[in-house]
C-alpha positions as a Markdown table, in Angstrom:
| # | Residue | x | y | z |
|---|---|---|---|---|
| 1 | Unk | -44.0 | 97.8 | -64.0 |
| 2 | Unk | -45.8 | 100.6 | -65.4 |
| 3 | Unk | -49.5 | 100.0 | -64.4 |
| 4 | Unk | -50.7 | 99.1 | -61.1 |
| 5 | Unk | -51.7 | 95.3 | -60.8 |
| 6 | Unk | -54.8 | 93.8 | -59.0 |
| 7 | Unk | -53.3 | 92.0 | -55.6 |
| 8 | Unk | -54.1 | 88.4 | -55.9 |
| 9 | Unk | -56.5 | 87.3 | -53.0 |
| 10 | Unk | -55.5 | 85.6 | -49.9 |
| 11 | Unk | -57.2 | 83.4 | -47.5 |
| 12 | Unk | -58.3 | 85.1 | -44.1 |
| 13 | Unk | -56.6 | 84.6 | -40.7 |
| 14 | Unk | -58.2 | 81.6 | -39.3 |
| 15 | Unk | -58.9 | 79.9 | -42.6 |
| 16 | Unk | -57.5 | 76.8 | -43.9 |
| 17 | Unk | -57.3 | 76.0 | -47.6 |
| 18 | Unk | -59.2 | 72.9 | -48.9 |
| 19 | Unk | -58.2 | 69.9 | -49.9 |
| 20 | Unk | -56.7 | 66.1 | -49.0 |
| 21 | Unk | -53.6 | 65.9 | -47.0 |
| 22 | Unk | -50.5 | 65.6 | -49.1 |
| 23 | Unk | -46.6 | 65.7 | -47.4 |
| 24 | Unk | -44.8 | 66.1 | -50.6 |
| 25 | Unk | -44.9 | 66.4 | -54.1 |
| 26 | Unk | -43.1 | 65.3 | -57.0 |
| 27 | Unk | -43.4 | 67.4 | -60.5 |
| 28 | Unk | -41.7 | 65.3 | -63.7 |
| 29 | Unk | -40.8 | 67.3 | -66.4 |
| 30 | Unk | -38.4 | 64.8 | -67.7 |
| 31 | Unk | -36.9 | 60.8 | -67.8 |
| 32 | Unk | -33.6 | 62.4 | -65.9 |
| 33 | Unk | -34.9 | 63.1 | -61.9 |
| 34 | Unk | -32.3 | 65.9 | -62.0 |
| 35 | Unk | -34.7 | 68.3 | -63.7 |
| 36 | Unk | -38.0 | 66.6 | -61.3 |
| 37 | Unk | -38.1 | 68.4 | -58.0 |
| 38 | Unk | -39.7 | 67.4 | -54.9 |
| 39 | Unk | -41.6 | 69.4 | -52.8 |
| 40 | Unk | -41.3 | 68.4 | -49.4 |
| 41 | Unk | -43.9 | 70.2 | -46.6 |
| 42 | Unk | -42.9 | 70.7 | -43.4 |
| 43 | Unk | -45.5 | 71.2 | -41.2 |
| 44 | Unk | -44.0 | 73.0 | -38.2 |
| 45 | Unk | -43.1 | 75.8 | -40.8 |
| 46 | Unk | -46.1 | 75.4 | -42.9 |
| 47 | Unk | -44.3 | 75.3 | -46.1 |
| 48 | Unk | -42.6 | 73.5 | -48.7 |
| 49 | Unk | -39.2 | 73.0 | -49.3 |
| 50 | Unk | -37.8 | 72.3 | -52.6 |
| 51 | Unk | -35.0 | 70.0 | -54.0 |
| 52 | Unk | -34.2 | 68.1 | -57.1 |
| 53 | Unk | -31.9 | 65.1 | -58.4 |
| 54 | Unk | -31.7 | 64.5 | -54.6 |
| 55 | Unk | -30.1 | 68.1 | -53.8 |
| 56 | Unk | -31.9 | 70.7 | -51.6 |
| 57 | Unk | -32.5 | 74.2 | -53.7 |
| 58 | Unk | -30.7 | 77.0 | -51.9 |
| 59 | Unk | -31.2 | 80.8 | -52.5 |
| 60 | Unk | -27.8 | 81.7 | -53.8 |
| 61 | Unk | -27.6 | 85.0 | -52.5 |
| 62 | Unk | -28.6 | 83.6 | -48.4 |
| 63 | Unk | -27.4 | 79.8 | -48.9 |
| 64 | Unk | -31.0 | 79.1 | -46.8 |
| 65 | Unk | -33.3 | 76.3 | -48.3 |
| 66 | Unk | -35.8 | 77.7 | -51.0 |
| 67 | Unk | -39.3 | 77.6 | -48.9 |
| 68 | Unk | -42.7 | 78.4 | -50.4 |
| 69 | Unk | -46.0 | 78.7 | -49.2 |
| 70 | Unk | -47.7 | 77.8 | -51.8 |
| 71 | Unk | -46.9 | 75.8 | -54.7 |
| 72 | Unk | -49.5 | 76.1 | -57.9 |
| 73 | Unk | -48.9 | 73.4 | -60.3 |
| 74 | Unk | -50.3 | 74.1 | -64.0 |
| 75 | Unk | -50.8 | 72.5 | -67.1 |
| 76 | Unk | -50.7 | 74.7 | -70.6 |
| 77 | Unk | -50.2 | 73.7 | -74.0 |
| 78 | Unk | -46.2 | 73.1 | -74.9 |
| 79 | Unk | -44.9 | 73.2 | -78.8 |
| 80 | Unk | -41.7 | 72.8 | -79.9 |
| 81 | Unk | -41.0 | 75.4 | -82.5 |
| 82 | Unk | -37.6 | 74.6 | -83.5 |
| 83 | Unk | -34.4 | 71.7 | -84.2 |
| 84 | Unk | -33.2 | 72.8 | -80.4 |
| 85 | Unk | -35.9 | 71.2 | -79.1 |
| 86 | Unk | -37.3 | 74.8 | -77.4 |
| 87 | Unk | -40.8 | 75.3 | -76.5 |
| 88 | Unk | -43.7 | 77.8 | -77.2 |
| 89 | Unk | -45.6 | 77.7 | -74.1 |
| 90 | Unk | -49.9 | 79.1 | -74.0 |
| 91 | Unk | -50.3 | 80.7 | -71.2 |
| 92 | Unk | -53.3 | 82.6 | -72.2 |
| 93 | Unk | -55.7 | 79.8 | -72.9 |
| 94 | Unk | -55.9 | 78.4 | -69.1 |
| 95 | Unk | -56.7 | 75.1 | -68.2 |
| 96 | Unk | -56.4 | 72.6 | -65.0 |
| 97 | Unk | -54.1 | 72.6 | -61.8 |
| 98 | Unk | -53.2 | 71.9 | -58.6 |
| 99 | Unk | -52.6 | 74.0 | -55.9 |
| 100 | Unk | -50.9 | 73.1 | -52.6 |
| 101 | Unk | -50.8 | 74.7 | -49.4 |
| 102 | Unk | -50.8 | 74.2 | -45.5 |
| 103 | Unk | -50.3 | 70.4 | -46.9 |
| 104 | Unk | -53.4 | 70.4 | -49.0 |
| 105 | Unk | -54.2 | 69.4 | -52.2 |
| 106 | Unk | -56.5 | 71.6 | -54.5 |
| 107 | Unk | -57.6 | 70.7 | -58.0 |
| 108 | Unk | -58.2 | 74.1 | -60.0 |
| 109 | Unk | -58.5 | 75.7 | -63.2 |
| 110 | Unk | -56.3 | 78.7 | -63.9 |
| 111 | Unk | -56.8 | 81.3 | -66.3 |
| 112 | Unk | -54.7 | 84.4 | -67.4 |
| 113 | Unk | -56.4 | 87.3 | -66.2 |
| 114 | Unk | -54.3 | 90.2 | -68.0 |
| 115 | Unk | -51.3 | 88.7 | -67.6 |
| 116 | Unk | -51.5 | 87.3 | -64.6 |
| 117 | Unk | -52.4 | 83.4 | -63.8 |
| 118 | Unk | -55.1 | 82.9 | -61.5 |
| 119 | Unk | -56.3 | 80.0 | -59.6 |
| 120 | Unk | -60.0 | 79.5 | -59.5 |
| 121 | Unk | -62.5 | 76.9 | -57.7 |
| 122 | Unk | -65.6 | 77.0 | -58.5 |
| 123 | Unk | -65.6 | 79.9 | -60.6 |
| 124 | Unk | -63.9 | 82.1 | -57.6 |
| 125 | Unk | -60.2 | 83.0 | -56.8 |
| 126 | Unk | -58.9 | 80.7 | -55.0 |
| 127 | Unk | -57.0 | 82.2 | -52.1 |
| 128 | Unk | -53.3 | 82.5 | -51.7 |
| 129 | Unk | -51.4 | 81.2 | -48.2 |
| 130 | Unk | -49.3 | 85.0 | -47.3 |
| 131 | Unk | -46.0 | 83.8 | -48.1 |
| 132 | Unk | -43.8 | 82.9 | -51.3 |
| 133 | Unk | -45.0 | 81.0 | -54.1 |
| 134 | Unk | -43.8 | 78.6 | -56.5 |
| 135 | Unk | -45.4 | 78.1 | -60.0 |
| 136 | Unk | -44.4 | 75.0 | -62.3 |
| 137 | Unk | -46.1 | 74.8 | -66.0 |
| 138 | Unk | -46.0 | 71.1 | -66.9 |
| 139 | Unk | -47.1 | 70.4 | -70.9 |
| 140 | Unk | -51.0 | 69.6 | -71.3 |
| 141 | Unk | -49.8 | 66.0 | -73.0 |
| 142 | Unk | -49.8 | 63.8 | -70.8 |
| 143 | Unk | -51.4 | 66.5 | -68.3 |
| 144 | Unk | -50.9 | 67.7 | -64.7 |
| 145 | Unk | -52.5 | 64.5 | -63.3 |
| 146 | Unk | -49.7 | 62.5 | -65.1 |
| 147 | Unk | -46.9 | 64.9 | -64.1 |
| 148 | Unk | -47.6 | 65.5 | -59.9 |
| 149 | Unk | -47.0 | 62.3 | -57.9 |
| 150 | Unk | -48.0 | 63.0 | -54.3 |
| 151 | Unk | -47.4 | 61.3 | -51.0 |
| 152 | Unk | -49.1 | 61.2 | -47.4 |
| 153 | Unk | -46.6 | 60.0 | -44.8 |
């Protein structure tokens, strides 16, 4: 990097982040559950764990489970620009999302704040859990709602 970037915000010691209780989410990208991964929380931890077409996701360097945080769901404008099938993606436009955290659910709208996404509520950055997170773009047709399935177990 060769400029120095604004630290996202994070939620103060203490605070817990909004929302209704969810214990895992699923994000479909596709027909084939191979490429829709499931994000289960585990609340002793306080994060989520990821795995898809029924395997857990491992760091390949450690072999540990892939943990996060925080897990930001957005929608953004998909094209297909060619006979491969691959996409053009807007990231610059913003538009709605979910964020989950603690084993909340947030709605939000994100915007692209010189090149960086961030998650707002209200009209104010929505704070981030200290930890890793995960960020999946899902295409605005059918939309984010259409795309997360969530359960409460």
């Amino acid at each position: 990097m060769t400029t120095n970037q604004k630290p996202l915000p994070f939620i103060k010691s203490g605070e817990e982040p909004e929302g209704k209780g969810v214990s895992s989410v699923k994000v479909t990208y596709s027909d084939n559950d191979a490429y829709n991964p499931v994000f289960q929380y585990n609340s002793e931890d306080k994060n989520y764990t990821r795995s898809a077409g029924g395997e857990q996701t491992t760091d390949k360097d450690t072999g540990n489970p892939v943990s996060v945080a925080n897990l930001l769901v957005i929608e953004a404008p998909h094209e297909v620009f060619d006979n491969e099938g691959r996409r053009k993606i807007d990231l610059e436009s913003g538009g709605v999302g979910y964020l989950f955290q603690k084993g909340k659910e947030q709605r939000i709208h994100w915007e692209n704040e010189n090149g960086r996404i961030i998650a707002l509520k209200n009209g104010k950055e929505v704070g981030f859990v200290p930890g890793k997170a995960w960020i999946s773009v899902v295409p605005d047709n059918p939309g984010a709602e259409s795309a997360i399935q969530t359960a409460n177990e």
